[in-house]
C-alpha positions, 0 to 999 in steps of 0.5 A: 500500500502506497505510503500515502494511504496508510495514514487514512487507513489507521485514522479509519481503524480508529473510526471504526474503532470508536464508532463500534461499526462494522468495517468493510472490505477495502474495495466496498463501495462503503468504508463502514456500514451501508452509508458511510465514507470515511477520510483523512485529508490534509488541513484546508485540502479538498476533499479527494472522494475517491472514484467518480462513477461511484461517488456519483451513484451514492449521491443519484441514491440519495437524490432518488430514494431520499436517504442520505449518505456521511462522511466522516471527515478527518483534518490533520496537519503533518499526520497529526489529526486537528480536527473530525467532522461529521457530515450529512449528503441530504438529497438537496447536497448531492444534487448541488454536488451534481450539477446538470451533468449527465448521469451517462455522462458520468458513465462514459467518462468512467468507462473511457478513462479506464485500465481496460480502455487505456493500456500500458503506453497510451496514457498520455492519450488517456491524459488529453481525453480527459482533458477535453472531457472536463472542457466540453461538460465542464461548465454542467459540473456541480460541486463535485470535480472530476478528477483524472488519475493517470498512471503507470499503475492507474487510469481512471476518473475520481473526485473531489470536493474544493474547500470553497464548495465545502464551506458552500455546502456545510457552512461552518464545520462543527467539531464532532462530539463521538470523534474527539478523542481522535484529536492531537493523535498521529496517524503516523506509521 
């Protein structure tokens, strides 16, 4: 596991930890249970949300059934964990982080920018696809970005969501309560 990761997957051990919840497989289209997302970013970096196509699907969910989806948002500076959040994606936060994008849009690009679509060799291709991509549908984003994640190893689409769309979003974030015992702790190897 790459070492940037191990980071948010101890500080996700402690989540689960404290929170008495029922960890899932890492590849699960959730972290814990049937409706939370757990991460660990940076102090005042955006939030990376992981893959697109399945973000999108969480928040098409919500918007169709009404039945909203967390995220237990970690901050840290230098691994060293300032502050947890609880957040709520009400069918009203999704679609503001949909925007007017198509869903098969969505779909498209997610197939397109793919391993399987784009082998060993033919990333840069992959590169300036994606790029016109985000410029033709660019200005149907919502508050959710699409992000390429191009490499020798990977090739597909994720997003995030920018601290001013956060703010725009949530407001003020509140510190939570069942989480602060997780405060000041490092989440260093």
């Amino acid at each position: 596991m790459p070492e940037r990761q191990v980071h948010g997957n101890l500080f996700e051990a402690a989540v689960i930890s404290l929170s008495n919840a029922k960890a899932n497989a890492y590849t699960a289209a959730w972290d814990i249970g049937t409706n939370t997302s757990v991460k660990y970013i940076r102090e005042d970096g955006s939030v990376d949300c992981g893959d697109f196509r399945r973000v999108w699907e969480h928040c098409l969910s919500t918007a169709e059934t009404g039945e909203s989806w967390y995220m237990v948002l970690g901050r840290h500076i230098n691994k060293k964990c300032t502050a947890v959040y609880e957040l709520e994606f009400t069918p009203e936060r999704c679609l503001q982080l949909m925007g007017e994008l198509p869903t098969e849009e969505v779909y498209n690009i997610g197939d397109t920018i793919s391993t399987e679509y784009w082998p060993v060799g033919y990333r840069e291709e992959a590169r300036e696809v994606a790029k016109q991509w985000k410029e033709e549908w660019g200005q149907l984003f919502g508050k959710l970005s699409p992000a390429r994640k191009i490499s020798k190893t990977n090739c597909r689409m994720q997003c995030t969501i920018g601290k001013t769309n956060l703010n725009s979003l949530f407001g003020e974030l509140v510190q939570s309560k069942k989480y602060e015992k997780l405060i000041g702790v490092s989440f260093a190897e």
